[in-house]
N, C-alpha and C positions, 0 to 999 in steps of 0.2 A: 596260354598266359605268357606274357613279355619277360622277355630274360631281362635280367636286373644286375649290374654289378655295381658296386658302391667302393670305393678304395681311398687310399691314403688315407688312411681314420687310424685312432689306436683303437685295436679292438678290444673290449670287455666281454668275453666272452660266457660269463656267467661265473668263472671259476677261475678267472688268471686274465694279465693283462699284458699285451701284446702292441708295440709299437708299430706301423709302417706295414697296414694290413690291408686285406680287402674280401668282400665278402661275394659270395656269386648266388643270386637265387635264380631258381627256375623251375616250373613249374608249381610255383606257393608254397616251395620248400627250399630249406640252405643248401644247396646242390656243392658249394666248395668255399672253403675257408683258405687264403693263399699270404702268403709277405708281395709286400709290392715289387720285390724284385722279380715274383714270376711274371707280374699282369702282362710284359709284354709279349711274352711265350702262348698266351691263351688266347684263343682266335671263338671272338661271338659270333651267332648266327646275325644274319642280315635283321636289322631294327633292334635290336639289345639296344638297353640304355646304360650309358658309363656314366657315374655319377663322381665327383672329386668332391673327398669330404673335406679337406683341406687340412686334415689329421687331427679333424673333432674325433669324439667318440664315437662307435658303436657298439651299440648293448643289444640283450634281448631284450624287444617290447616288457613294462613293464606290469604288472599285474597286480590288482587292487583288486582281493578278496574280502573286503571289507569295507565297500561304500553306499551308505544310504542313499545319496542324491548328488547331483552336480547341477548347479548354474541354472538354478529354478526350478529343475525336477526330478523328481525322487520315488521311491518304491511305495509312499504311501499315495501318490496319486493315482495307484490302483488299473495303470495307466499301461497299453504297449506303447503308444506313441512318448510317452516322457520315458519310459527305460530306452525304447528308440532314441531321444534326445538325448539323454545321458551318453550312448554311445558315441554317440554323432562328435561332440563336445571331448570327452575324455580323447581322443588320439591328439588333438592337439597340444596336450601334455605327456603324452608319451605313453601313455597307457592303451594298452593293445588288447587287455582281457580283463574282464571283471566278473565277480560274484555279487549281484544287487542286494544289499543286504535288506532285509525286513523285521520291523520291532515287532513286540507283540501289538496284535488287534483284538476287535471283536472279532471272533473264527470266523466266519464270510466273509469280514474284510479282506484277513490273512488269506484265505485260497483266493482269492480277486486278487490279492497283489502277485501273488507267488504264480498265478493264472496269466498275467500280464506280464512279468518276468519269461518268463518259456514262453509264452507269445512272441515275443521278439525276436530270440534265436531264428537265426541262420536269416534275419531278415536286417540285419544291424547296416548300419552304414558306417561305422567307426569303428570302437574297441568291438570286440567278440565275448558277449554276454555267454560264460563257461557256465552257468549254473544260478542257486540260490542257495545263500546265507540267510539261513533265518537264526537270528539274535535272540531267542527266546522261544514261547512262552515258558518253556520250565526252567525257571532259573529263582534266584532267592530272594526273596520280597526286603530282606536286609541290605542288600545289594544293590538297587533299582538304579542307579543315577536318576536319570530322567524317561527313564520306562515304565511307563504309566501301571500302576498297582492294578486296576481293572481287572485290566488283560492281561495278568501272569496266571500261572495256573499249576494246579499243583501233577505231577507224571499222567499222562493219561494213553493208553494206547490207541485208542479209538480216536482220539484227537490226531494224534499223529498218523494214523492210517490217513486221514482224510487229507492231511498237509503235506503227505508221502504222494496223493493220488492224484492232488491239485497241480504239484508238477512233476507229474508224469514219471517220475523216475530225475529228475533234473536238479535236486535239493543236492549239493555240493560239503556242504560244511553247516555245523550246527551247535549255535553256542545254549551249554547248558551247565545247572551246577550242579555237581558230584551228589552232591551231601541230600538230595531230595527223595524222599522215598522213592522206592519202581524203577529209581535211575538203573539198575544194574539189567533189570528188563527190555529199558528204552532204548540203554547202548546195545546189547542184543539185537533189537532189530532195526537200529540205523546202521550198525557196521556190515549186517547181514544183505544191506540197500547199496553198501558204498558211501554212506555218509558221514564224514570225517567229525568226529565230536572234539569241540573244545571248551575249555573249562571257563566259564565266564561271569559275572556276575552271581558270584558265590561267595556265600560266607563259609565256606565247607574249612576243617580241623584236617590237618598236616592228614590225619589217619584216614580222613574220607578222601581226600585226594589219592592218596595209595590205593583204596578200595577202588577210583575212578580209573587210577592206571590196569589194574586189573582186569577193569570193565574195558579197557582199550580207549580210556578217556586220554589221549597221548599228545593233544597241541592244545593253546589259549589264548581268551580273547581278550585282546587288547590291555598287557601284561603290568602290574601295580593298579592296574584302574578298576574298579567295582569288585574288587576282590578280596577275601582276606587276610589282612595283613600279619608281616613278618614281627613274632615274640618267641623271645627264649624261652620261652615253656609250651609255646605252639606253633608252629613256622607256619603253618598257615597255607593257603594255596598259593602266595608270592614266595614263602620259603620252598615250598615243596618243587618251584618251578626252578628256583635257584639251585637248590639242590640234586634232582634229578636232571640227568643230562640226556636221557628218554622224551622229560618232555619238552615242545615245542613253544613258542609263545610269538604274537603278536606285539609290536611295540608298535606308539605313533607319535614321528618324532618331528612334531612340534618344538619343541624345548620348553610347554606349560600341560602336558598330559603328562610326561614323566622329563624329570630335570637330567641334561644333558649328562651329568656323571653319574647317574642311576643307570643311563644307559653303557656308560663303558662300565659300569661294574659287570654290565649282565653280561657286556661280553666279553669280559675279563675270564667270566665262569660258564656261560653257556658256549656249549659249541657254538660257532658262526653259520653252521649248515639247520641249525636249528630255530633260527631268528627271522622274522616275516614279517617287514613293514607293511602299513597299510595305512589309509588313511580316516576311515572311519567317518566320510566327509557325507556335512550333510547336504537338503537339497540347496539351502539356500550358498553354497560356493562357489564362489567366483558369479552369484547371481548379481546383475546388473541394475535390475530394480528394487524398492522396499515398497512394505516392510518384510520383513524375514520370519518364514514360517518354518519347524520343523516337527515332526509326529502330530500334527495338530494345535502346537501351540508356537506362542511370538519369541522367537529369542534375538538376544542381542549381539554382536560381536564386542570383544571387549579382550585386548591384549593377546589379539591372536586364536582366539579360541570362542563357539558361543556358547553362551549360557541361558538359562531360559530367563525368560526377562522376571515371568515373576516371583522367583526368590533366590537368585543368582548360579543358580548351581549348572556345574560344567554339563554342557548339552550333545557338544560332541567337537569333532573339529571343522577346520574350514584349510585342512593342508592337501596337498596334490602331491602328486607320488614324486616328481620330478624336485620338488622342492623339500619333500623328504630326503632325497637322496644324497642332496645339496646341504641340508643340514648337516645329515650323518657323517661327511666329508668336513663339513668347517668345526667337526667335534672329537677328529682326529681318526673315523675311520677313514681307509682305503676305497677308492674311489670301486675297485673292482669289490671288494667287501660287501660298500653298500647296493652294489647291481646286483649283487648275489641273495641279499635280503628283497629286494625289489623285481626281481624275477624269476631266478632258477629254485627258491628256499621256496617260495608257496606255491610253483607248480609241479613239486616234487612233493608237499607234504599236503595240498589238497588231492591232487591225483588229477594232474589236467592235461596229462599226455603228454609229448613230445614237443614243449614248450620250454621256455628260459632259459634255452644254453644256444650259443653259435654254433652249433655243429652239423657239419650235413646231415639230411635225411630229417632236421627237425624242419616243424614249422618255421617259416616266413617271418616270423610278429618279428618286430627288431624298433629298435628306438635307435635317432643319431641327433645328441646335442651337444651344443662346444663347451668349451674349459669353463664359459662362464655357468653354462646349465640351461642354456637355451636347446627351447627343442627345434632340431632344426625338419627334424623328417622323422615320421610313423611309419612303417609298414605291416599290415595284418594281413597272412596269406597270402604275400606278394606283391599285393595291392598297396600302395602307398595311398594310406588316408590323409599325411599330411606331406608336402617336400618342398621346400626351401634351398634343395641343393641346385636345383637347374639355375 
């Protein structure tokens, strides 16, 4: 594999921000992180490629554990070639690894989608498909947004053996709510798997949440959204995330899923190492034709966000991580902050290895976009999926 070196960038390193840097990969790994004044001291092997970032940014690639669909196609089309296209698609926003997320189905759908998901591994042409997020089925019918009542279900273990079996070992993260009977069972044998549970689509009481940290219910999904809400006589699963600093949460910063000073409150109070954007985006994003489908039904966009068309209600987003990142920045966080939400925070709190920080010995993914937020260049494992710097 081609030695790689990229300089004069500021580097974002996951955890601190560094001017007048450069990064060395080799062999699909950060082999050396340097200040521009060594580069002329380092001598490359014959064919290395020098790239002058012209002191844009470099980040780690960034990582969307939380997206339905990209740009026509999505995990409900049951499909490896559309999670194939999804990959394809996401590096050119900077996203280098994703978990495809899946609503509830009818259970054969679900193992066909979640079947077609881990089909694709290790065959991707762009971001690097880490796993599956599945979004349900045991979560609270109080709750639903636009997660079709059908298909939710009340704890079942047998259900979940078969959704455990469908991909292979490969299920990453798993939004569920506390408060459902069996859950304390469920968490039992997804943590026993390696499956990260998060609290999502819950109506669950300040006290069931406690019971869920217990159970090792310790991150959430997509935080103020489908959840219950903050009262003085029950904080609820938004207070309880507010107040523990244990647990973890999802935000998707849009600035119409939750309003921009909701979001500096949280991280006024949450630790910054505890915060995981995502985007939660569905298939029809950045799609190019209409009309626009998502789980099955027509939604509309409308102020930045869609909704389903037949009785207006929020459906999910249509934001991209790069432009998440961009917001979080024009809202007064630190640009190295929002890298940190955007790459090192949820491959550290889903368990996706030696991902999201610059430092030797990790993986290759790296993202490089300018002041404005363009992306100028992807790399996954070395491999530049997208480059604009030659």
């Amino acid at each position: 594999m081609a030695t790689v070196c990229i300089h004069n960038a500021t580097l974002l390193a996951g955890y601190a921000k560094m001017q007048s840097c450069a990064v060395l990969v080799e062999d699909g790994r950060i082999a050396d992180v340097f200040s521009e004044k060594r580069l002329a001291q380092k001598r490359f092997p014959a064919g290395a490629a020098v790239y002058d970032a012209q002191g844009a940014y470099i980040a780690p690639g960034f990582i969307d554990t939380h997206i339905h669909g990209f740009a026509g196609y999505g995990t409900e089309d049951m499909s490896v070639d559309a999670v194939m296209a999804m990959s394809d698609r996401l590096g050119a926003y900077g996203v280098t690894s994703f978990c495809p997320t899946i609503y509830p189905m009818e259970l054969g759908d679900m193992e066909r989608s979640i079947e077609a998901c881990v089909g694709a591994m290790g065959r991707e042409t762009g971001a690097k498909v880490m796993g599956v997020h599945l979004e349900g089925p045991f979560v609270s019918l109080a709750r639903l947004g636009v997660q079709r009542p059908e298909f939710v279900r009340p704890v079942d273990l047998e259900v979940m053996e078969r959704l455990f079996r469908a991909g292979r070992g490969h299920i990453t993260n798993m939004t569920v709510a506390p408060e459902l009977k069996g859950m304390r069972e469920l968490a039992l044998y997804c943590l026993s798997r390696g499956i990260v549970l998060q609290a999502g689509h819950t109506d669950a009481t300040y006290e069931n949440m406690m019971e869920g940290m217990q159970a090792g219910i310790l991150h959430s999904t997509h935080f103020f959204n489908a959840m219950s809400r903050l009262h003085h006589r029950d904080p609820g699963a938004v207070g309880a995330i507010l107040i523990n600093p244990e647990l973890s949460c999802e935000i998707i910063a849009d600035g119409r899923h939750v309003h921009p000073d909701l979001i500096r409150l949280l991280l006024r109070d949450k630790p910054q190492s505890k915060v995981v954007l995502v985007t939660d985006a569905l298939k029809p994003t950045e799609q190019e034709r209409c009309p626009l489908y998502a789980n099955g039904e027509e939604v509309v966009m409308e102020e930045g966000v869609f909704h389903r068309k037949s009785d207006g209600v929020i459906a999910g987003s249509c934001l991209t991580m790069i432009a998440g990142v961009r917001n979080l920045v024009d809202w007064g966080v630190a640009v190295e902050a929002a890298v940190e939400m955007a790459a090192s925070n949820p491959a550290r709190i889903v368990g996706l290895g030696k991902r999201g920080l610059l430092v030797p010995g990790y993986e290759a993914d790296l993202v490089v976009f300018g002041k404005d937020f363009s992306v100028l260049a992807s790399m996954v494992g070395g491999r530049f999926i997208k480059n604009e710097l030659a």
